[in-house]
N, C-alpha and C positions, 0 to 999 in steps of 0.2 A: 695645415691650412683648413680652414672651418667654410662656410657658405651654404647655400644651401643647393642642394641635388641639381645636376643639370642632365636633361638626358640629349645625350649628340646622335645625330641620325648620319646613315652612311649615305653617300651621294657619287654614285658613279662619275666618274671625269666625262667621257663625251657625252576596333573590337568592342383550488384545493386537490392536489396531487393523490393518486390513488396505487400506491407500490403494493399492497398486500400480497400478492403475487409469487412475491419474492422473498425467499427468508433472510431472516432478521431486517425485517424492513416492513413499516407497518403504514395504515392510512395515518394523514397527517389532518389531523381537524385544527379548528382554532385555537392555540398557543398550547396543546398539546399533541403527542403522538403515541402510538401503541402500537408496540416493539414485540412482533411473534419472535419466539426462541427460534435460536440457529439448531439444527438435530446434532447429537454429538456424532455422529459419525462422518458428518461434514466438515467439524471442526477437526477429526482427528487425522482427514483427508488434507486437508488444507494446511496442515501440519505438517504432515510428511511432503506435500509440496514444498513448503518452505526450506525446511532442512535441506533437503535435493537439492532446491536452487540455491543455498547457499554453500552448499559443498562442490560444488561446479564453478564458485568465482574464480577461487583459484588457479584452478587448470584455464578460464579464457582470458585471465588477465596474464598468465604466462604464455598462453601461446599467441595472444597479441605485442609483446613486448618483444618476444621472437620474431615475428612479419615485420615489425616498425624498427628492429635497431638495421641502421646504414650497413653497407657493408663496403663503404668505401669513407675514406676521412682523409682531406684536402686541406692541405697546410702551404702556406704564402708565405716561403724566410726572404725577408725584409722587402716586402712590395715597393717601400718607397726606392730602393734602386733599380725597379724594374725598368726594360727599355719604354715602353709606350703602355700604360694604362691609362690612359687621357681620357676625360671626360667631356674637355674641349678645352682651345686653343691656353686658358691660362687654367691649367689642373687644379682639383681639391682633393684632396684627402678623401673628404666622405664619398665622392663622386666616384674615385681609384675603388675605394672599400666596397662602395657597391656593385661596382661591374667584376669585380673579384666575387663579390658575395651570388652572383647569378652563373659564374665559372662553376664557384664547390657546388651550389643547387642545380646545377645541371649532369654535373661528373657522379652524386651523389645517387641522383635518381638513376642516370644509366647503368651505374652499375652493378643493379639488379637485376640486369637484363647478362651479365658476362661475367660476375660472382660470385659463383655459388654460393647456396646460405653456409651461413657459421663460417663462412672464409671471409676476411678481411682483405682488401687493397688500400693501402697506404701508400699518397705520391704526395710529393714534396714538390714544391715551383720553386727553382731559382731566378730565373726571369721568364718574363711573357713579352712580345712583341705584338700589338694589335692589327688586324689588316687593316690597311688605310693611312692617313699622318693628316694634317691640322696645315694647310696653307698659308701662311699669315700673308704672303703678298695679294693675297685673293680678297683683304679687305676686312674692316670689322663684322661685316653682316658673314661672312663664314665662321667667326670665330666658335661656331657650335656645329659645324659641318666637318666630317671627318671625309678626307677625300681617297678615296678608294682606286689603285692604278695598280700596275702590275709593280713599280719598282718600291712600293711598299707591302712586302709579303708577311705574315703572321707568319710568328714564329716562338718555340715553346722548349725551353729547357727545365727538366727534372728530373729525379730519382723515384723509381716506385717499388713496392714490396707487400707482395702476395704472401700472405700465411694461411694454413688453415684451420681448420676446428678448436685443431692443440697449440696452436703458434707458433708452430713449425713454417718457416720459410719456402714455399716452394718455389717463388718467382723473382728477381728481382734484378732491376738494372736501372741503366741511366740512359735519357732520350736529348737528343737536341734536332728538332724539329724545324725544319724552315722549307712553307712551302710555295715553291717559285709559279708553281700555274693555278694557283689557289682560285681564279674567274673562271677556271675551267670546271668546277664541279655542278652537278646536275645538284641544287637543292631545293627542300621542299617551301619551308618557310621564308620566302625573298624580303618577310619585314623585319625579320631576327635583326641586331643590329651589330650582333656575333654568331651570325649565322656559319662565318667561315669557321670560326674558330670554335664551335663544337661540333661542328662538320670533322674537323680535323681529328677532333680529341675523340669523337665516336669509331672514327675509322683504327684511331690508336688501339684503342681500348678490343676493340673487333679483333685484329689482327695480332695483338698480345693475349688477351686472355682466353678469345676463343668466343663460341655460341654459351648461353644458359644450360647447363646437365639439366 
Protein backbone atom coordinates (compact mmCIF):
# COMPACT_ATOMS: atom_id res chain seq x y z
CA UNK A 1 0.00 0.00 0.00
CA UNK A 2 1.60 3.39 -1.09
CA UNK A 3 0.30 6.96 0.74
CA UNK A 4 2.20 9.19 2.08
CA UNK A 5 3.94 9.02 5.91
CA UNK A 6 1.58 9.31 8.83
CA UNK A 7 3.12 9.91 11.98
CA UNK A 8 0.65 8.36 15.13
CA UNK A 9 1.22 9.64 18.64
CA UNK A 10 0.64 7.46 21.77
CA UNK A 11 -2.18 8.72 23.98
CA UNK A 12 -2.58 7.28 27.35
CA UNK A 13 -6.42 5.79 28.10
CA UNK A 14 -7.23 7.81 31.35
CA UNK A 15 11.77 20.29 19.22
CA UNK A 16 45.15 49.01 -3.92
CA UNK A 17 46.27 46.06 -1.70
CA UNK A 18 49.70 46.10 -0.31
CA UNK A 19 50.99 41.96 0.27
CA UNK A 20 54.87 42.61 -0.24
CA UNK A 21 55.28 41.23 3.22
CA UNK A 22 54.70 38.07 2.16
CA UNK A 23 56.59 35.75 -0.12
CA UNK A 24 55.62 35.07 -3.30
CA UNK A 25 53.18 37.79 -3.21
CA UNK A 26 53.94 41.15 -4.49
CA UNK A 27 52.24 44.89 -4.40
CA UNK A 28 49.36 44.86 -6.84
CA UNK A 29 49.41 48.23 -8.88
CA UNK A 30 47.12 49.01 -11.70
CA UNK A 31 46.39 45.98 -14.15
CA UNK A 32 49.82 44.77 -13.15
CA UNK A 33 51.60 42.96 -10.25
CA UNK A 34 55.03 41.96 -9.01
CA UNK A 35 55.71 38.64 -7.86
CA UNK A 36 58.93 38.38 -5.28
CA UNK A 37 60.37 34.86 -5.63
CA UNK A 38 59.33 32.11 -3.00
CA UNK A 39 63.19 31.10 -1.32
CA UNK A 40 63.83 27.57 -2.42
CA UNK A 41 64.11 26.33 0.95
CA UNK A 42 60.46 27.13 1.56
CA UNK A 43 59.56 25.46 -1.44
CA UNK A 44 61.45 22.31 -0.45
CA UNK A 45 59.75 22.63 3.16
CA UNK A 46 56.36 22.85 1.74
CA UNK A 47 57.12 19.86 -0.04
CA UNK A 48 57.99 17.62 2.35
CA UNK A 49 54.77 18.78 4.14
CA UNK A 50 52.77 17.67 1.34
CA UNK A 51 54.11 14.32 0.85
CA UNK A 52 53.68 13.73 4.92
CA UNK A 53 50.17 14.75 4.49
CA UNK A 54 49.61 12.69 1.79
CA UNK A 55 51.08 9.65 3.24
CA UNK A 56 48.86 9.90 6.32
CA UNK A 57 45.37 9.78 4.01
CA UNK A 58 45.44 6.40 4.25
CA UNK A 59 45.87 5.34 7.66
CA UNK A 60 42.69 8.33 8.60
CA UNK A 61 40.68 7.08 6.03
CA UNK A 62 41.18 3.58 7.40
CA UNK A 63 40.85 4.19 10.92
CA UNK A 64 37.53 6.21 10.16
CA UNK A 65 35.89 3.42 8.22
CA UNK A 66 36.83 1.39 11.45
CA UNK A 67 34.77 3.92 13.93
CA UNK A 68 31.83 4.27 11.30
CA UNK A 69 31.17 0.40 10.28
CA UNK A 70 27.86 -0.83 12.68
CA UNK A 71 28.48 -3.47 14.72
CA UNK A 72 25.03 -4.42 14.79
CA UNK A 73 22.80 -5.25 11.42
CA UNK A 74 18.96 -5.57 11.92
CA UNK A 75 17.04 -7.56 9.36
CA UNK A 76 12.74 -7.64 9.20
CA UNK A 77 11.87 -11.47 7.60
CA UNK A 78 8.64 -10.46 6.10
CA UNK A 79 7.25 -7.24 8.29
CA UNK A 80 4.25 -7.46 6.47
CA UNK A 81 2.98 -10.54 8.75
CA UNK A 82 4.09 -8.81 11.71
CA UNK A 83 1.46 -8.64 14.62
CA UNK A 84 1.15 -4.55 14.88
CA UNK A 85 3.27 -2.27 13.05
CA UNK A 86 0.62 0.18 12.50
CA UNK A 87 1.03 3.49 11.57
CA UNK A 88 -2.54 4.09 12.20
CA UNK A 89 -5.93 2.89 12.14
CA UNK A 90 -5.81 1.76 8.08
CA UNK A 91 -1.87 0.78 7.80
CA UNK A 92 0.82 1.63 4.91
CA UNK A 93 3.61 0.13 3.90
CA UNK A 94 5.84 3.03 3.81
CA UNK A 95 4.43 4.08 7.23
CA UNK A 96 5.24 -0.03 8.74
CA UNK A 97 8.82 0.75 6.78
CA UNK A 98 9.51 3.65 8.66
CA UNK A 99 8.80 2.89 12.21
CA UNK A 100 10.94 -0.33 11.38
CA UNK A 101 13.46 1.81 9.79
CA UNK A 102 13.76 3.95 13.43
CA UNK A 103 13.84 0.22 15.19
CA UNK A 104 17.33 -0.91 13.11
CA UNK A 105 18.52 3.10 13.64
CA UNK A 106 18.15 2.81 17.16
CA UNK A 107 19.42 -0.98 17.88
CA UNK A 108 22.27 0.07 15.51
CA UNK A 109 23.38 2.94 17.35
CA UNK A 110 23.11 1.25 20.87
CA UNK A 111 25.01 -1.17 19.90
CA UNK A 112 28.07 0.44 20.32
CA UNK A 113 27.52 0.93 23.59
CA UNK A 114 27.51 -3.53 24.37
CA UNK A 115 29.59 -4.65 21.16
CA UNK A 116 32.79 -4.59 21.18
CA UNK A 117 34.53 -3.25 18.08
CA UNK A 118 35.30 -5.83 15.19
CA UNK A 119 32.51 -8.12 16.84
CA UNK A 120 29.47 -8.13 14.98
CA UNK A 121 25.54 -8.75 16.44
CA UNK A 122 23.25 -10.03 14.01
CA UNK A 123 19.28 -10.25 15.00
CA UNK A 124 16.65 -11.21 12.97
CA UNK A 125 12.67 -10.07 13.75
CA UNK A 126 10.17 -12.55 13.10
CA UNK A 127 7.42 -10.41 14.59
CA UNK A 128 7.16 -7.24 16.55
CA UNK A 129 3.97 -6.30 18.65
CA UNK A 130 3.77 -2.57 19.14
CA UNK A 131 2.59 -1.20 22.76
CA UNK A 132 -0.79 0.30 22.33
CA UNK A 133 -3.58 -0.89 19.43
CA UNK A 134 -5.79 1.59 17.21
CA UNK A 135 -9.64 1.85 18.71
CA UNK A 136 -11.83 2.07 15.85
CA UNK A 137 -14.95 2.43 18.04
CA UNK A 138 -13.37 5.56 19.46
CA UNK A 139 -14.31 7.20 16.12
CA UNK A 140 -12.73 8.76 12.96
CA UNK A 141 -10.86 11.60 14.77
CA UNK A 142 -8.66 8.56 16.62
CA UNK A 143 -7.85 6.91 13.56
CA UNK A 144 -4.08 8.34 14.11
CA UNK A 145 -4.20 7.85 17.80
CA UNK A 146 -2.62 4.65 18.96
CA UNK A 147 -4.24 3.94 22.42
CA UNK A 148 -1.88 2.77 25.04
CA UNK A 149 -3.52 0.24 28.24
CA UNK A 150 -1.97 -2.44 29.89
CA UNK A 151 -3.98 -5.22 27.87
CA UNK A 152 -2.03 -4.21 24.75
CA UNK A 153 1.68 -5.08 25.84
CA UNK A 154 4.74 -4.85 23.16
CA UNK A 155 5.98 -7.69 22.27
CA UNK A 156 9.24 -8.90 20.20
CA UNK A 157 10.20 -12.32 18.71
CA UNK A 158 13.81 -12.97 17.07
CA UNK A 159 17.02 -14.77 16.79
CA UNK A 160 20.47 -13.15 17.28
CA UNK A 161 24.25 -13.94 16.76
CA UNK A 162 27.27 -12.55 18.33
CA UNK A 163 30.56 -13.29 16.30
CA UNK A 164 33.81 -11.84 16.76
CA UNK A 165 36.81 -10.43 15.04
CA UNK A 166 37.16 -13.96 13.08
CA UNK A 167 33.53 -14.87 12.71
CA UNK A 168 33.55 -17.10 15.07
CA UNK A 169 30.26 -17.38 16.89
CA UNK A 170 30.25 -16.68 20.37
CA UNK A 171 26.57 -15.92 21.31
CA UNK A 172 23.64 -16.80 20.03
CA UNK A 173 19.80 -17.63 20.62
CA UNK A 174 16.29 -17.03 20.13
CA UNK A 175 14.08 -14.38 22.34
CA UNK A 176 10.17 -14.02 22.49
CA UNK A 177 9.59 -11.17 24.57
CA UNK A 178 6.21 -9.89 25.81
CA UNK A 179 6.18 -7.36 28.42
CA UNK A 180 2.98 -7.45 30.59
CA UNK A 181 3.96 -4.23 33.12
CA UNK A 182 5.60 -2.44 30.37
CA UNK A 183 3.63 1.47 32.06
CA UNK A 184 5.79 0.52 34.83
CA UNK A 185 9.10 1.53 33.62
CA UNK A 186 10.95 4.80 34.87
CA UNK A 187 11.61 6.44 31.19
CA UNK A 188 13.64 9.22 30.10
CA UNK A 189 12.15 10.52 26.85
CA UNK A 190 7.94 10.44 27.47
CA UNK A 191 7.60 11.98 23.63
CA UNK A 192 9.40 8.80 21.97
CA UNK A 193 6.50 7.34 20.35
CA UNK A 194 8.41 3.86 20.94
CA UNK A 195 9.62 4.92 23.81
CA UNK A 196 8.52 1.36 25.37
CA UNK A 197 9.73 -0.46 22.93
CA UNK A 198 13.57 0.54 22.81
CA UNK A 199 13.19 0.73 26.38
CA UNK A 200 12.87 -2.86 26.09
CA UNK A 201 15.27 -3.68 23.37
CA UNK A 202 18.00 -1.67 25.55
CA UNK A 203 17.43 -3.54 28.51
CA UNK A 204 17.75 -6.91 26.11
CA UNK A 205 20.70 -6.00 24.64
CA UNK A 206 22.13 -4.91 28.53
CA UNK A 207 21.44 -8.02 30.08
CA UNK A 208 22.63 -10.25 26.76
CA UNK A 209 25.68 -8.80 25.81
CA UNK A 210 26.81 -7.07 28.76
CA UNK A 211 28.54 -3.35 29.44
CA UNK A 212 31.22 -1.85 26.48
CA UNK A 213 35.05 -3.76 27.17
Amino acid sequence: MGGRPRSWRLFPAGEAQNDSHLPGVGVRFAGQAIISPIPSTMKTSRLILAAVALAAVPAIRSSAAEAAAPRAEIIFDHPEKFTDVKDFMMPTDRGRDEILGRIRDFMVSEARHYVPEGSKLTVTFTDIDLAGDFEPWRGPQYDEVRIVKDIYPPGFKFTYTLTDSTGKVVKEGSENIRDMNFQMRLLINSNDSLRYEKDILTEWMRMKLGQKG
